[in-house]
MIKOL-705860 format. One record per residue: residue number from 1; residue in one letter; x, z, y of N, C-alpha, C, O, CB in turn. Coordinates in Angstrom, 1 decimal, padded with zeros to 4 digits, m for minus. Glycine has a CB too. Layout:
   nr  rest     n_u     n_w     n_v    ca_u    ca_w    ca_v     c_u     c_w     c_v     o_u     o_w     o_v    cb_u    cb_w    cb_v
  NUM     a       X       Z       Y       X       Z       Y       X       Z       Y       X       Z       Y       X       Z       Y
...
! end
This chain:
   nr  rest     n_u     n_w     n_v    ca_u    ca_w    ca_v     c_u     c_w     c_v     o_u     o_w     o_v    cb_u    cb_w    cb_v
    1     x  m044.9  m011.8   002.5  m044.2  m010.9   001.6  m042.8  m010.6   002.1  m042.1  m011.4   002.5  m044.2  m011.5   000.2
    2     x  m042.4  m009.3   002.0  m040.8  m009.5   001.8  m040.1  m009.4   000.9  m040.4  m009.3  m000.3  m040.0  m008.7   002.4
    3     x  m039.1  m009.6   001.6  m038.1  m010.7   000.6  m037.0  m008.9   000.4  m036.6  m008.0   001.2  m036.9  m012.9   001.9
    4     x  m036.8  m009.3  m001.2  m035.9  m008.3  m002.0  m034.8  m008.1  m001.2  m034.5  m009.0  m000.5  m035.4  m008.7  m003.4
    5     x  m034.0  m006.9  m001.2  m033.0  m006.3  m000.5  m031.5  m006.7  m001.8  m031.3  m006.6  m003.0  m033.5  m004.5  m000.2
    6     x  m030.5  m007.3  m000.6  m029.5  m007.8  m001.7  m029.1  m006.7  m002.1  m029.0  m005.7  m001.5  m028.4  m008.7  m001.4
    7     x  m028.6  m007.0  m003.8  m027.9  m005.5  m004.2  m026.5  m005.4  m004.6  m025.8  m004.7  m005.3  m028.6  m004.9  m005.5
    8     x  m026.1  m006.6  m003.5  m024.3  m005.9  m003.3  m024.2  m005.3  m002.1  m023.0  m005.2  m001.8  m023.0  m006.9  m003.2
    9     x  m024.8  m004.9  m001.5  m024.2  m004.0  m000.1  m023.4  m003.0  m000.2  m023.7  m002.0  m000.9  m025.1  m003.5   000.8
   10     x  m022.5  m003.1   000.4  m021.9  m001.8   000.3  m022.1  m000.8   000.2  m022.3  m000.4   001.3  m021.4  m001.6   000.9
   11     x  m022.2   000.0  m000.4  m022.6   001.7  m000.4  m021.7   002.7   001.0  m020.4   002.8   001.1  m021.9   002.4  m002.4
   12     x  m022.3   003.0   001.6  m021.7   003.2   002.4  m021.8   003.0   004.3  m022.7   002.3   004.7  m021.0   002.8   001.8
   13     x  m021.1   003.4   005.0  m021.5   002.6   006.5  m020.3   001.8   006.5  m019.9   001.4   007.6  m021.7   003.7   008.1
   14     x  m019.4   001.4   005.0  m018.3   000.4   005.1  m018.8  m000.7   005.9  m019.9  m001.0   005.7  m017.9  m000.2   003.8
   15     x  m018.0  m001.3   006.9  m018.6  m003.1   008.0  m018.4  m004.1   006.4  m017.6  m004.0   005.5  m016.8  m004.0   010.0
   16     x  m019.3  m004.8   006.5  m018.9  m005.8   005.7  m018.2  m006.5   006.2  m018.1  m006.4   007.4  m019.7  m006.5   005.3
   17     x  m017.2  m007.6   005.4  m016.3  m007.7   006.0  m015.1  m008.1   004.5  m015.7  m008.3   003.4  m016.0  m006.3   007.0
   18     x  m013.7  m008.3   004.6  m012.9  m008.8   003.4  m013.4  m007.7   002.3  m014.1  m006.8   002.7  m011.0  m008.7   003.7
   19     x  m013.1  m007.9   001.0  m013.7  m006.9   000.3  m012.4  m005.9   000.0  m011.2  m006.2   000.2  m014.4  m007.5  m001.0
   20     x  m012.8  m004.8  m000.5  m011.2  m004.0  m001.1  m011.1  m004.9  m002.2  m012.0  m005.5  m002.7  m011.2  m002.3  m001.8
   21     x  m009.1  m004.8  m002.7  m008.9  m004.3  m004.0  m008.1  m003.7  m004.5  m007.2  m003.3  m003.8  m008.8  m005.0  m004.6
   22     x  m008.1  m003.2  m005.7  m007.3  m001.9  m006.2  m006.1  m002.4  m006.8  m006.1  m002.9  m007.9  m008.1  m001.0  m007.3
   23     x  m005.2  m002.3  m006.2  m003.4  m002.3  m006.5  m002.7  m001.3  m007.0  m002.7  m000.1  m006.6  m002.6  m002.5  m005.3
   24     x  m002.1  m001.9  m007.9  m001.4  m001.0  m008.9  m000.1  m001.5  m009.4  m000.1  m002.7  m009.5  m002.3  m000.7  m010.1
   25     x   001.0  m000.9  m009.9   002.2  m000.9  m010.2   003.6  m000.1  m010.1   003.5   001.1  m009.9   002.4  m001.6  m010.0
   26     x   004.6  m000.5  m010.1   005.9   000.4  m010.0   006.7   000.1  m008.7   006.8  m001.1  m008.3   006.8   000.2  m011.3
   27     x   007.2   001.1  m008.0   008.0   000.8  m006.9   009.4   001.5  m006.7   009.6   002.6  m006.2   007.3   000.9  m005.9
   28     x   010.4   000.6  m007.2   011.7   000.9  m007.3   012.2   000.5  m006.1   011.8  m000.4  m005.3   012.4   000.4  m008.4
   29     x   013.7   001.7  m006.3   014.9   001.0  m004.8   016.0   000.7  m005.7   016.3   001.4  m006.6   015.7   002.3  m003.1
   30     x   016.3  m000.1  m005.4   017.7  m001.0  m006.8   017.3  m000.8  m007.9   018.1   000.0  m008.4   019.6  m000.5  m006.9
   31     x   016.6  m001.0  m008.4   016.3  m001.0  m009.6   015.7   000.9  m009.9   015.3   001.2  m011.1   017.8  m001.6  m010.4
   32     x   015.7   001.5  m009.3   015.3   003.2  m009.9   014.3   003.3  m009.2   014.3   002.8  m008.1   016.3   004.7  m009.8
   33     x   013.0   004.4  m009.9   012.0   004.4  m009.4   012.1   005.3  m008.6   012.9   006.2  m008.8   011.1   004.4  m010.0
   34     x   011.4   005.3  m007.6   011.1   006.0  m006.4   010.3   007.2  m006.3   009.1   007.0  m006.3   010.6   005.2  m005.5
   35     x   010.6   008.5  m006.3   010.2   009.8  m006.7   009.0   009.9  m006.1   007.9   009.9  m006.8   011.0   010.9  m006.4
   36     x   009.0   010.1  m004.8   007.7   010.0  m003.9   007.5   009.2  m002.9   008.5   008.6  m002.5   007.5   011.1  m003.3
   37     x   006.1   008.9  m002.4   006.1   008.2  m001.5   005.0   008.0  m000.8   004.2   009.0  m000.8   006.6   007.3  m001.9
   38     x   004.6   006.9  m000.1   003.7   006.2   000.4   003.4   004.9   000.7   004.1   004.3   001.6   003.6   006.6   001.1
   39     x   002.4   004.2   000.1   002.5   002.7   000.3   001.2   002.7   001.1   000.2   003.4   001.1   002.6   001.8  m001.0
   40     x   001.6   001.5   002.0   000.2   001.5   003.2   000.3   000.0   003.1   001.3  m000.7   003.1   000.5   002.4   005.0
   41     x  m001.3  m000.6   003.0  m001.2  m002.0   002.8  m002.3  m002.5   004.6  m003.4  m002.1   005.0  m002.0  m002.5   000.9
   42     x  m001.4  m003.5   005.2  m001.8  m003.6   006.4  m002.4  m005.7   006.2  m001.6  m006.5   005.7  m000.2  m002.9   007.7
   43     x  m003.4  m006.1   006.7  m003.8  m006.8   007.1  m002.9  m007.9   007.4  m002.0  m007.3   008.0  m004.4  m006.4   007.7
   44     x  m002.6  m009.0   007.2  m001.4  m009.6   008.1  m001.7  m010.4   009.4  m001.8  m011.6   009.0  m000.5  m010.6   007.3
   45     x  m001.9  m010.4   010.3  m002.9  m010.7   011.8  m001.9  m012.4   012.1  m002.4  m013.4   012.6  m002.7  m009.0   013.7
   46     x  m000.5  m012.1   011.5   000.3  m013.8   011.9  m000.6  m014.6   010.8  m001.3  m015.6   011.1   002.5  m014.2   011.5
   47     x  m000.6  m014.1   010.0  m001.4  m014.8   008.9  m002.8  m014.7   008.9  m003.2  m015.1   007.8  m001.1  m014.3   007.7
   48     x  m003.8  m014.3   009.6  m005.2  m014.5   010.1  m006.0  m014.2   009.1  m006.9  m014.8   008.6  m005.6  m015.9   010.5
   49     x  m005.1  m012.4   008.9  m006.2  m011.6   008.3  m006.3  m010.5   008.9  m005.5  m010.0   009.8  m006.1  m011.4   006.9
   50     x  m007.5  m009.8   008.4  m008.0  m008.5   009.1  m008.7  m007.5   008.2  m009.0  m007.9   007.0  m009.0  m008.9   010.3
   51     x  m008.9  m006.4   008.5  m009.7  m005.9   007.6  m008.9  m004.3   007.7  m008.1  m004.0   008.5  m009.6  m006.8   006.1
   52     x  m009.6  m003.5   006.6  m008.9  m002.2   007.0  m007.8  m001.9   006.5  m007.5  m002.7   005.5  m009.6  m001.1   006.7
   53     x  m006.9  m001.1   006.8  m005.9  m000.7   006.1  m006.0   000.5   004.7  m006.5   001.6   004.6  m005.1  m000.3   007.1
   54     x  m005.1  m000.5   003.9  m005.1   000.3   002.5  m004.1   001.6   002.0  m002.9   001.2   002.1  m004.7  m000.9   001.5
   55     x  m004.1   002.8   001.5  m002.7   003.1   000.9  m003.2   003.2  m000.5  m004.3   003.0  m001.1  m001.8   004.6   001.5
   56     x  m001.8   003.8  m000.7  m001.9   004.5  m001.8  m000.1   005.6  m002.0   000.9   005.4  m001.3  m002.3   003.3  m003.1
   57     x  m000.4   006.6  m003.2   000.6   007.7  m003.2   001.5   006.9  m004.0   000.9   006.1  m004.6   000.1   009.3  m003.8
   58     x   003.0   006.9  m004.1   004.0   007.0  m004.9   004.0   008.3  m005.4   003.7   009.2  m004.6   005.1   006.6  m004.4
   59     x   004.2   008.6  m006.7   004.3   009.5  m007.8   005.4   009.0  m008.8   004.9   008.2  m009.7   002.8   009.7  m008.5
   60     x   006.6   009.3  m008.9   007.2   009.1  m010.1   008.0   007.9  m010.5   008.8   007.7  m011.5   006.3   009.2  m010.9
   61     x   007.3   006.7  m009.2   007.6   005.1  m009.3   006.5   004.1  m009.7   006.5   002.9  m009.9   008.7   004.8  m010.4
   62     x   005.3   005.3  m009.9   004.1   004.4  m009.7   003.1   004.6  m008.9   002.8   005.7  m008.4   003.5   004.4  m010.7
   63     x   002.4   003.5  m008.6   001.5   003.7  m007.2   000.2   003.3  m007.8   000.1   002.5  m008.8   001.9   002.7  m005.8
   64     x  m000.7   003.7  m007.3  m001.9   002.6  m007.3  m003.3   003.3  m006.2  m003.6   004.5  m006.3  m002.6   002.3  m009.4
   65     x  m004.0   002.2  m005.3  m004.7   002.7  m004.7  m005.8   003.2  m005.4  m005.7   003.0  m006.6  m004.8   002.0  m003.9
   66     x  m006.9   003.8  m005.0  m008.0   004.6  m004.8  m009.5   003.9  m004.3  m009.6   003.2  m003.3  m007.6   005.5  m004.0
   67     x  m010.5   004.2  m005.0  m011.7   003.9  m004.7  m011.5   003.5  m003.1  m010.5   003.9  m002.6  m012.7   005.1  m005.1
   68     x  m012.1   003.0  m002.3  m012.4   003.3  m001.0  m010.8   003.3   000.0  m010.7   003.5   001.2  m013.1   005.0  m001.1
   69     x  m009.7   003.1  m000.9  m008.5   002.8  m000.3  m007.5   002.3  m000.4  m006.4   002.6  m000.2  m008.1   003.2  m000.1
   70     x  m008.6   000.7  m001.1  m007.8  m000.7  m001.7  m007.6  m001.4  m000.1  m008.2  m001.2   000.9  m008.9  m001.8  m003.1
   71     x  m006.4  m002.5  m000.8  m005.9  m003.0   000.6  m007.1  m004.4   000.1  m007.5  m004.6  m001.0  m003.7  m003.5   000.9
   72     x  m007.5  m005.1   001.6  m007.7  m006.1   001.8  m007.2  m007.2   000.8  m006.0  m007.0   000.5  m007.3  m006.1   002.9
   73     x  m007.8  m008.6   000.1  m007.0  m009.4  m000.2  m006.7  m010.4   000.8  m007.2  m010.6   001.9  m007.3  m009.9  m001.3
   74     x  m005.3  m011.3   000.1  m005.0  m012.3   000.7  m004.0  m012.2   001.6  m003.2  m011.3   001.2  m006.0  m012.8   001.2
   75     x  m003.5  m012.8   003.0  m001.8  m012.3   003.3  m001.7  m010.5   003.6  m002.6  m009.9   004.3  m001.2  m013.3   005.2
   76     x  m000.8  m009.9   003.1  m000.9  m008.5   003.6   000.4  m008.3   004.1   001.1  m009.3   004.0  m001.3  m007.4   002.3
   77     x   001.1  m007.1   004.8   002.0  m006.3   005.2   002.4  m005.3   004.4   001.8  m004.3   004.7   001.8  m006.0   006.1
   78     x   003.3  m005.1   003.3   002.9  m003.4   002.6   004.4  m003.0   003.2   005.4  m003.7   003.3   002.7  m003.0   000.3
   79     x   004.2  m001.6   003.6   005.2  m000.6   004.2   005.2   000.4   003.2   004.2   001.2   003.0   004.9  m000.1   005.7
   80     x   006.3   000.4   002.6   007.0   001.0   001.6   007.7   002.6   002.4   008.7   002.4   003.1   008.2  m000.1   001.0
   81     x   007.2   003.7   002.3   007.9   004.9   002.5   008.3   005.7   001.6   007.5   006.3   000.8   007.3   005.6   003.1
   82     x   010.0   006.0   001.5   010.3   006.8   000.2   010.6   007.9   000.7   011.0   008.0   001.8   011.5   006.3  m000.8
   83     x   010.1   009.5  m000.5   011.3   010.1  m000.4   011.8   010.5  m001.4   011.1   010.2  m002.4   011.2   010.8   000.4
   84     x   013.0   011.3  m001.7   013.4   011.9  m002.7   012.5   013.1  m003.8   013.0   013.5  m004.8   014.3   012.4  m002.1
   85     x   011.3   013.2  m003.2   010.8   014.0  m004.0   011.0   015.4  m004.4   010.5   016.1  m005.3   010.8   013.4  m004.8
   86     x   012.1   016.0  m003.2   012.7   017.2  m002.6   011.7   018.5  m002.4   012.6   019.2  m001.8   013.1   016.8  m001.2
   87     x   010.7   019.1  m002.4   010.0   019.4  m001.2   011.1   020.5  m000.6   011.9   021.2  m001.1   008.4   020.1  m001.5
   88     x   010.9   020.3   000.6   011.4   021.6   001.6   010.4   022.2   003.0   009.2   021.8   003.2   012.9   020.9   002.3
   89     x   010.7   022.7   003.5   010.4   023.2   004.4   009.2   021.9   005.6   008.0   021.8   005.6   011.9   023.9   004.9
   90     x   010.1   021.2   006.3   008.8   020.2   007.0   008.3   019.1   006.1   007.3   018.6   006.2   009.4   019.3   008.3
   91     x   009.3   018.9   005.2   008.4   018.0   004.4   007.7   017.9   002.8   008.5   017.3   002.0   009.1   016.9   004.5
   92     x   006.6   018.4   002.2   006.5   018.6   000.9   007.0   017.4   000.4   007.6   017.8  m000.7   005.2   018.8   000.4
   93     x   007.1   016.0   000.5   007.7   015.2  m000.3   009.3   014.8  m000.4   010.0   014.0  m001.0   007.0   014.1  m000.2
   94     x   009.6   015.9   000.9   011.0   015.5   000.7   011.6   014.7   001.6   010.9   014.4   002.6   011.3   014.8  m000.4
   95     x   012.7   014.4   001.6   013.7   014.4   002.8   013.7   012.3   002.5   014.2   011.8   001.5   015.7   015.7   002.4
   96     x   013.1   011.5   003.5   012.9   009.9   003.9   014.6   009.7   003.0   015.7   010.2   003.3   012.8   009.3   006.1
   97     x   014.1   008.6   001.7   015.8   007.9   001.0   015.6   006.4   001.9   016.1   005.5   001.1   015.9   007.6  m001.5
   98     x   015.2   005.9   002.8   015.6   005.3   003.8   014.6   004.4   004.6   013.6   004.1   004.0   016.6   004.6   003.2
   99     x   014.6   004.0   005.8   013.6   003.4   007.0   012.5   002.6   005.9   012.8   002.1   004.8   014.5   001.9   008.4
  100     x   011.2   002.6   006.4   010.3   002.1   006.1   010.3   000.6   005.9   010.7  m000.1   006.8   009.6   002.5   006.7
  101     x   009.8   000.0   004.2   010.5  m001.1   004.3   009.4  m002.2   004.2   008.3  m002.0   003.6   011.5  m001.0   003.3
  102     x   009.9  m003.6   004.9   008.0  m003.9   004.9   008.1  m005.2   004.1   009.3  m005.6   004.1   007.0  m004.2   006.8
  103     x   007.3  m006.0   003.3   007.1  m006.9   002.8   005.5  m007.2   002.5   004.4  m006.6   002.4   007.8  m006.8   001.8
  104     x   006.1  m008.7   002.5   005.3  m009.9   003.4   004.3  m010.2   001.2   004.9  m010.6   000.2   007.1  m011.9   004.4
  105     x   003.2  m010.0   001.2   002.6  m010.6   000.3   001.0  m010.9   000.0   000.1  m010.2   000.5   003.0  m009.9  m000.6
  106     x   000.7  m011.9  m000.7  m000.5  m012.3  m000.8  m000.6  m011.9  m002.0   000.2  m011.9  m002.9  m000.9  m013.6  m000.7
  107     x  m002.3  m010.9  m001.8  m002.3  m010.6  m002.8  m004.0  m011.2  m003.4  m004.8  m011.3  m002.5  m001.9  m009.1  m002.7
  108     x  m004.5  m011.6  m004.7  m005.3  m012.4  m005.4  m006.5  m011.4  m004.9  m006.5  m010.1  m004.8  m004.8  m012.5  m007.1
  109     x  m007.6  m012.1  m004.6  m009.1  m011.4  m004.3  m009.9  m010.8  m005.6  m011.1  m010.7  m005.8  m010.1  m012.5  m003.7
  110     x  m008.8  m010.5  m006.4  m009.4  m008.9  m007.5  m007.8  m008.1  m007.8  m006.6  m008.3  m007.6  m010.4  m009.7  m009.8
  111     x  m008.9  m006.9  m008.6  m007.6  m005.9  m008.5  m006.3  m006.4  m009.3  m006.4  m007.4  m009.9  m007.9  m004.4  m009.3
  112     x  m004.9  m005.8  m009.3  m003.8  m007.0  m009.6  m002.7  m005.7  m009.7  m002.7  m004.9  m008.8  m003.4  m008.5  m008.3
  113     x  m002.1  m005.7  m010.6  m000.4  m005.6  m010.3   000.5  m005.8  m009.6   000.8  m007.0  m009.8   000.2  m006.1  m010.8
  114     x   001.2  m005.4  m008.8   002.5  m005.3  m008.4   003.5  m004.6  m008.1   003.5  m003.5  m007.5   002.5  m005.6  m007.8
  115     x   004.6  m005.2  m008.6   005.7  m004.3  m009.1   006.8  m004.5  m008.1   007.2  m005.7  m007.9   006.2  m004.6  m010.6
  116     x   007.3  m003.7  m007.3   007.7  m003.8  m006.1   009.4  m003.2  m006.3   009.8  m002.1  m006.5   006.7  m003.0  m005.1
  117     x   009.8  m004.0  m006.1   011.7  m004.0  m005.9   012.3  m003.3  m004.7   013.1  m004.3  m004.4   012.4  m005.6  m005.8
  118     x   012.5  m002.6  m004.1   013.5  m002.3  m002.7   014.9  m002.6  m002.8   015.7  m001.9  m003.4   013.5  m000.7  m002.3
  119     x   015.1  m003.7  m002.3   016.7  m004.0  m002.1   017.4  m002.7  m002.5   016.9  m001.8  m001.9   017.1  m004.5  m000.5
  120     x   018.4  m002.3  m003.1   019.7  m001.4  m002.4   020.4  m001.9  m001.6   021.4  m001.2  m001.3   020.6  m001.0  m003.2
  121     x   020.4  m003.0  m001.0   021.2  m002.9   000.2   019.8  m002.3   002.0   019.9  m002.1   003.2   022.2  m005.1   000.4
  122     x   018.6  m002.2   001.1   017.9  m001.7   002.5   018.3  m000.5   002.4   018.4   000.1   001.3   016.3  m001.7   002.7
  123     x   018.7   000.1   004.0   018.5   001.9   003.7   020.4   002.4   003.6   021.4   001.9   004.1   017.4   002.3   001.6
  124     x   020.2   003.7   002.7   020.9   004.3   002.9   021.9   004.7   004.3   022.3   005.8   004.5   021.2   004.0   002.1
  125     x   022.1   003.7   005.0   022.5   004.5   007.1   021.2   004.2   007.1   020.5   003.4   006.5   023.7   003.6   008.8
  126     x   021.0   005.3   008.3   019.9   005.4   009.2   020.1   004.0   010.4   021.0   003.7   011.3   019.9   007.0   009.9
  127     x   019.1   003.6   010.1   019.0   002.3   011.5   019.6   003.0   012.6   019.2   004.1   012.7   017.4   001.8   012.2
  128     x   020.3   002.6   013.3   020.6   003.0   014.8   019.1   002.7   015.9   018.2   001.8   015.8   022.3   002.0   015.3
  129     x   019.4   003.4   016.5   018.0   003.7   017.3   018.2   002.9   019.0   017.4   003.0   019.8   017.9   005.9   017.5
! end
C-alpha cells in the first residue's frame, strides 16, 4: 500500500528548511517613529543559522512582515533602513535619516513582536567612507 502524503509541506517550490515567521512591531530612532523604511531580516551564519532572507516595509513606525516574507527564527541580523518619508525625485521614500543600522536578535520559533529602538546617537553624519 502507500503510505499517505504528509500534509504540512510547504505549498509551494519553498526548500524545506527553518520555517518562516511573521514579525511585527514599531521602529523608532530616539524614541520617534520612523516615517519610512525597510527592514530586512538576515540569517545569522556566526550564529549557525541559515535560511532565507526576510523583509518587511516601515510605514509610519510600524513594520510587520508578509506571508512568504517572514524572517527565519532563532539568531537573526535585522538591518534597519530609514528614511524621512520625503518622496522626491530618485527616491519615493525619501532622502536615508542615517547608515543602515544592524542588530543582533533571537527571535522565538512563532510569530512575535518586536519593538525596535535606533539609538540617537546612530546616524545623523554620514559615516566617512
Amino acid at each position: 500500500g502507500r503510505w499517505p502524503r504528509a500534509t504540512s509541506c510547504p505549498s509551494g517550490p519553498a526548500p524545506a528548511g527553518p520555517g518562516r515567521v511573521q514579525v511585527h512591531g514599531t521602529v523608532t530612532h530616539g524614541g520617534r517613529l520612523i516615517p519610512a523604511g525597510e527592514m530586512i531580516f538576515e540569517p545569522d551564519p556566526e550564529r549557525d543559522n541559515s535560511g532565507p532572507q526576510g523583509r518587511a516595509t516601515i510605514k509610519n513606525g510600524h513594520y510587520r512582515t508578509t506571508a512568504g516574507k517572514g524572517s527565519v527564527a532563532g539568531p537573526v541580523v535585522i538591518r534597519v533602513e530609514a528614511y524621512d518619508g520625503q518622496p522626491h525625485r530618485e527616491s519615493p521614500r525619501g532622502i536615508a535619516m542615517f547608515p543602515p543600522y544592524l542588530l543582533k536578535l533571537d527571535l522565538p520559533d512563532s510569530d512575535s513582536e518586536q519593538n525596535i529602538d535606533v539609538p540617537a546617537s546612530h546616524g545623523g553624519t554620514p559615516a566617512p567612507h
